[in-house]
N, C-alpha and C positions, 0 to 999 in steps of 0.2 A: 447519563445526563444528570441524575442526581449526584454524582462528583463532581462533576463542572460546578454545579452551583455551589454545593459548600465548596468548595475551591474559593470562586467571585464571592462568596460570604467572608470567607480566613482574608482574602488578599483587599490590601490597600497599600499605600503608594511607601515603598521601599521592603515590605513585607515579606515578597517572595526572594528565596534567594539564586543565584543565578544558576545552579545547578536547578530547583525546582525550574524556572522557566523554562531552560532546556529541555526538561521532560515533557514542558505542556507543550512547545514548539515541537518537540518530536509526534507526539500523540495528533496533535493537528495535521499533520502531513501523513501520518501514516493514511486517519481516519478519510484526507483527502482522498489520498491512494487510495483506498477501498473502494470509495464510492466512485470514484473514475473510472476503474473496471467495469463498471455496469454498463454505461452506453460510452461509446466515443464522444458526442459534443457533450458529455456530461462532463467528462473528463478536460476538454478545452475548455470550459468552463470555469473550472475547478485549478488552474494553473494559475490563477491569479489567488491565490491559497497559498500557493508556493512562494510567487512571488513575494507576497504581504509576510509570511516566516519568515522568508531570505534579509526583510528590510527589518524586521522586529532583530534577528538575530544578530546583526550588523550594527543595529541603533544600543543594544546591550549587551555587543560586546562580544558577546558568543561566537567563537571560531567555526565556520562551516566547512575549511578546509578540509575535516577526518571526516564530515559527510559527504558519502556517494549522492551525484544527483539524481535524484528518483525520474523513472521514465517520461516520455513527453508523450504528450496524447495521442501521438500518431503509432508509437511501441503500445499504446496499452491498447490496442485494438489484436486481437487473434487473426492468426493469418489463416485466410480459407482453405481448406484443407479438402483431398476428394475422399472417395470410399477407401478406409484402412485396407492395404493388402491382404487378400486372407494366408493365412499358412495353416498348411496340411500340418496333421499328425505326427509324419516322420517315417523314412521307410521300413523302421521296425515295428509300425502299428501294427496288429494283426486282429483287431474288432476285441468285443466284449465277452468274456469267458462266463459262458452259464452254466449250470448244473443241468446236466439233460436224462 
């Protein structure tokens, strides 16, 4: 948080150069990404984040083609999953060797 703001402190109107805005357009979307993960509509939510990048990175210029589009709210949800199968030992276990 405390770089964002000196960032908004350094930056005024032609300041940044367009590789720095690509890195904050990047960091914006990941940061999105993250907090998407936590709930589902959080993540619907949060697409209009993407969108707003998509149109920033368009308005200056910045190529999105060599970027992957990042998952849609419905991939960031885990698929429900039952009890992990167990697996045995192996049939060369033969228990725990004590000193008797």
């Amino acid at each position: 948080m405390e770089s964002a703001c000196h960032l908004a402190e350094l930056a005024g109107p032609g300041s940044l150069s367009t590789a720095a805005a690509e890195d904050a357009l990047d960091a914006i979307d990941t940061l999105a990404e993250a907090l998407g993960s936590a709930a589902p509509d959080l993540a619907q939510a949060l697409t209009a984040v993407a969108v707003a990048t998509g149109d920033a990175r368009r308005r200056l210029g910045i190529a999105a083609d060599d970027q992957v589009p990042g998952p849609t709210a419905a991939a960031t949800v885990p698929a429900a999953r039952g009890a992990p199968k167990r697996r045995g030992l192996g049939p060369g276990y033969r228990g725990i060797r004590t000193a008797r």
